[in-house]
N, C-alpha and C positions, 0 to 999 in steps of 0.2 A: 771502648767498652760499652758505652751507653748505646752506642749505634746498633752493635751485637746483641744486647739485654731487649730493644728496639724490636728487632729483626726477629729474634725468639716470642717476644710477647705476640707481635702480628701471627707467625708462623702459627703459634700455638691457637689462638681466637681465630682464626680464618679454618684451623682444624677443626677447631669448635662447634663453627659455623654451619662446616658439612655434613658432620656426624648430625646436630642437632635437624637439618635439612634433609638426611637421610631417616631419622628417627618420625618426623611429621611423615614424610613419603610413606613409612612404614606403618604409620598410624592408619592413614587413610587406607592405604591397601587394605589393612585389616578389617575397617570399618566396611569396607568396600563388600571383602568377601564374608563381611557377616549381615549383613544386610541380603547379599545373594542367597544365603544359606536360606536365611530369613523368607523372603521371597518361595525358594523352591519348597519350604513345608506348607507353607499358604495354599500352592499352587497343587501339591500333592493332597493337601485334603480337600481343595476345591475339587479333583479330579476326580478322588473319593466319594465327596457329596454327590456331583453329577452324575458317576455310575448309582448309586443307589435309585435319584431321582430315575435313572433312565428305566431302572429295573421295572419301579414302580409303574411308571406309565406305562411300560410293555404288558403289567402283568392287566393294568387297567383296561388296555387294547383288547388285550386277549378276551377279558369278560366281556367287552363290548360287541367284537364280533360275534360273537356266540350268540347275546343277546338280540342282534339283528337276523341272526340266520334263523335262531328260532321263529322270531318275529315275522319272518318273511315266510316261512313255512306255515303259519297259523291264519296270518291273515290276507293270502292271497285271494281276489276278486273272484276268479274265473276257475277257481279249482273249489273239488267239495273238499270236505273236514277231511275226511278221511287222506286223500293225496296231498292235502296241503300239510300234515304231518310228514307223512310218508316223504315227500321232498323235502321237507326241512330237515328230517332226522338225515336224510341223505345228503346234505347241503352240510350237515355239522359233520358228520365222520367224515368226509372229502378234507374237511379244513383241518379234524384233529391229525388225520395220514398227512397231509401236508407238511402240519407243524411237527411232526413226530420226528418226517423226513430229515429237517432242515437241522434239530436234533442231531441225529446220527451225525451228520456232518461236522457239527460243532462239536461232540464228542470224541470224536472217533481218537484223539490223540492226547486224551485225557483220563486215559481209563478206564474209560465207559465205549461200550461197543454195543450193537447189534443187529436184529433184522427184522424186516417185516416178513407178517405171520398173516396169514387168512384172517384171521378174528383182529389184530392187532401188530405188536411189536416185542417182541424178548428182548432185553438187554442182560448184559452180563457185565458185573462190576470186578475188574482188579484188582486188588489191595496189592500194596507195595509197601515197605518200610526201608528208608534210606539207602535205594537203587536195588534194594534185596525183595524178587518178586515173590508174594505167597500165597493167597488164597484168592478165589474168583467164587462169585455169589450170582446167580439166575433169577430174575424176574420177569416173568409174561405176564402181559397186561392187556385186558381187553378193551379196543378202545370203542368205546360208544357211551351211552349218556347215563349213569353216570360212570367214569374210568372206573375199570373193576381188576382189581389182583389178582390174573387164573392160579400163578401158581408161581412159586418161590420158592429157595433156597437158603433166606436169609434166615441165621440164627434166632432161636425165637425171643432169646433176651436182649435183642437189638430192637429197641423203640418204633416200629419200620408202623405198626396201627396209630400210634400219635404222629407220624411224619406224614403218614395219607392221608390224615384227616385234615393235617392243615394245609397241605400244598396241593397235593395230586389231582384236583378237581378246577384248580385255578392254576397252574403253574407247574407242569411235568418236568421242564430243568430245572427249576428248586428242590422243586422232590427230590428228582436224581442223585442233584448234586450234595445235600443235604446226609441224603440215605448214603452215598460214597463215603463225605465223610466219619459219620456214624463205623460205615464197618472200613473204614483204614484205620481210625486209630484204636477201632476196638482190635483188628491186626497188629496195629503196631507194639498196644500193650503187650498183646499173648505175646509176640516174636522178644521181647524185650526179658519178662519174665521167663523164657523157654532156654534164652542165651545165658542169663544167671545161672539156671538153677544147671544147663546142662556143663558152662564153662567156667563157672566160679563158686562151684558147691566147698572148696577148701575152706571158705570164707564162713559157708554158712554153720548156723549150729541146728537143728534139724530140717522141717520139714519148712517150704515155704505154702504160706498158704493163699489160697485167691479163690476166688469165684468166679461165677461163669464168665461175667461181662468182664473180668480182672479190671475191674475199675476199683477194687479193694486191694491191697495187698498187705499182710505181717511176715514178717521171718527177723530171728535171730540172727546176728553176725559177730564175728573176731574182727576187732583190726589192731595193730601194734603198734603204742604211740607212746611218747614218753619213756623209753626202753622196756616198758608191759605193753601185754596185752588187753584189752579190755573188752569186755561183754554190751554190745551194744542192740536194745531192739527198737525196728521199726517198724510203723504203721505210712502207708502212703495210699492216700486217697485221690481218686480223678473222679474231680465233683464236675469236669466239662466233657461229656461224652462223646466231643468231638477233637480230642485231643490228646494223646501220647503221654506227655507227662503230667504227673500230678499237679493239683491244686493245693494238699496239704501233704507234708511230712514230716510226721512226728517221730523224734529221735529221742531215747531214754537209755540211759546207762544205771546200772546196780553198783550197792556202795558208795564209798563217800567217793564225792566227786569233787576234782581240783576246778580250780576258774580254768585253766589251757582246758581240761577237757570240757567245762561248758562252751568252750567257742569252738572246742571240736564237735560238740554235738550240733553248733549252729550251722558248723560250715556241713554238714554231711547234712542236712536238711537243706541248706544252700543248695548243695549238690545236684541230692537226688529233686528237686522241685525246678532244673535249669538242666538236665543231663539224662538220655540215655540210661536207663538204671543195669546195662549190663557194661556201659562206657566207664559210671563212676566206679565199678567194683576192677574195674579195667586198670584207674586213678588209682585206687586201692594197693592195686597188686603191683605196680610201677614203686608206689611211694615202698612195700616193704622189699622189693629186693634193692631197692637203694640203700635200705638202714642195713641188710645182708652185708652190701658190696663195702660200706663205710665200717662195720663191725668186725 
């Protein structure tokens, strides 16, 4: 008996043994892969930092040649005033068509297209909203000293005179890419507000309303929660004009309100400030034919 009681005690502590040798091995693993994790966000904002740095220096570059070609054009030995311009100014538009060139290239499969032009280069901007392609925007541009806007296509409540002023003279792919996203997510809004009002107007209670840049929006809505219905409105602000969804969304219901429906009105500010504002009326319409199909 004691041999057997023996036999059991070891069996069970040598069980002991493993599990607890398997619990350390699993410790460290852990430790292992949070450590790596650890590692790759360091390593991602290190990557982060370095692209910025490198931008910066490029855009540094760029003033600097410029500054040497004019330099070379003014104070040339053996040329008079007048041709030592004249080459310089030739000397800088050679280098802007260059850089313009190398442009197209880099864009070419980003949305941004174009061609050169006698005076300069057209580009043409596509806007797109999640694989759904919608609007395209023209700008001709004359390239000589200083870069001049011929002529455009861009909406005029689209910020495009404060984006020239701070890129377009020092940095045409910032510009570009800048002004891109300006009018995609001033697209993406309209396309977003266009799917409400034309696919989920049941929902609404009149008119929705917005302005040009639809960086504003208010509308009335139904939704049916608690076995009611309840009268909900919203105000949804995009205070980043480079961006699709709101910044704020202010959600308010009429009469007395329960606690459920203040965490309804959080989570529908949740919603629309993380969502698609024709996906959440989407949520919306999902959640009442569910209470239908349960009723």
């Amino acid at each position: 008996m004691e041999e057997a009681t023996a036999y059991l005690r070891d069996g069970v502590l040598s069980h002991l043994e493993k599990l607890e040798a398997h619990a350390r091995k699993l410790a460290l693993k852990q430790e292992e892969t949070q450590r790596q994790q650890e590692n790759l966000v360091r390593l991602r904002a290190r990557v982060q930092e370095l692209r910025l740095q490198r931008d910066e220096l490029q855009t540094k570059l760029n003033l600097q040649q410029v500054a040497l070609i004019r330099q070379e054009g003014t104070t040339g030995s053996n040329m008079e005033p007048v041709q030592a311009v004249e080459t310089g100014g030739q000397a800088l538009l050679k280098w802007k068509v260059e850089n313009v060139r190398a442009m197209l290239q880099a864009f070419h499969l980003t949305g941004l297209s174009g061609k050169l032009t006698k005076q300069g280069v057209c580009f043409c901007i596509s806007t797109a909203y999640e694989g759904t392609y919608l609007d395209s925007y023209y700008l001709d541009l004359l390239i000589q000293q200083p870069v001049q806007i011929r002529h455009h296509s861009v909406p005029i409540f689209v910020p495009l005179e404060q984006i020239a002023k701070k890129y377009l003279q020092t940095n045409i792919k910032c510009f570009l890419a800048m002004l891109s996203d300006h009018l995609n997510a001033y697209a993406g809004r309209k396309y977003q507000a266009d799917q409400l009002q034309d696919h989920y107007s049941a929902f609404l209670k009149g008119t929705l309303q917005r302005n040009s840049l639809h960086n504003v929006l208010f509308f009335n809505y139904d939704v049916e929660t608690e076995s009611k219905t309840f009268p909900f409105r919203a105000k949804l602000v995009y205070g980043d004009l480079t961006r699709s969804l709101p910044t704020e969304a202010t959600i308010t219901c009429k009469g007395d309100v329960s606690d459920s429906l203040v965490e309804k009105t959080a989570a529908h500010s949740n919603l629309f400030r993380h969502t698609a504002l024709h996906k959440a009326f989407d949520s919306f319409k999902r959640a009442a034919e569910s209470l239908d199909q349960t009723a």
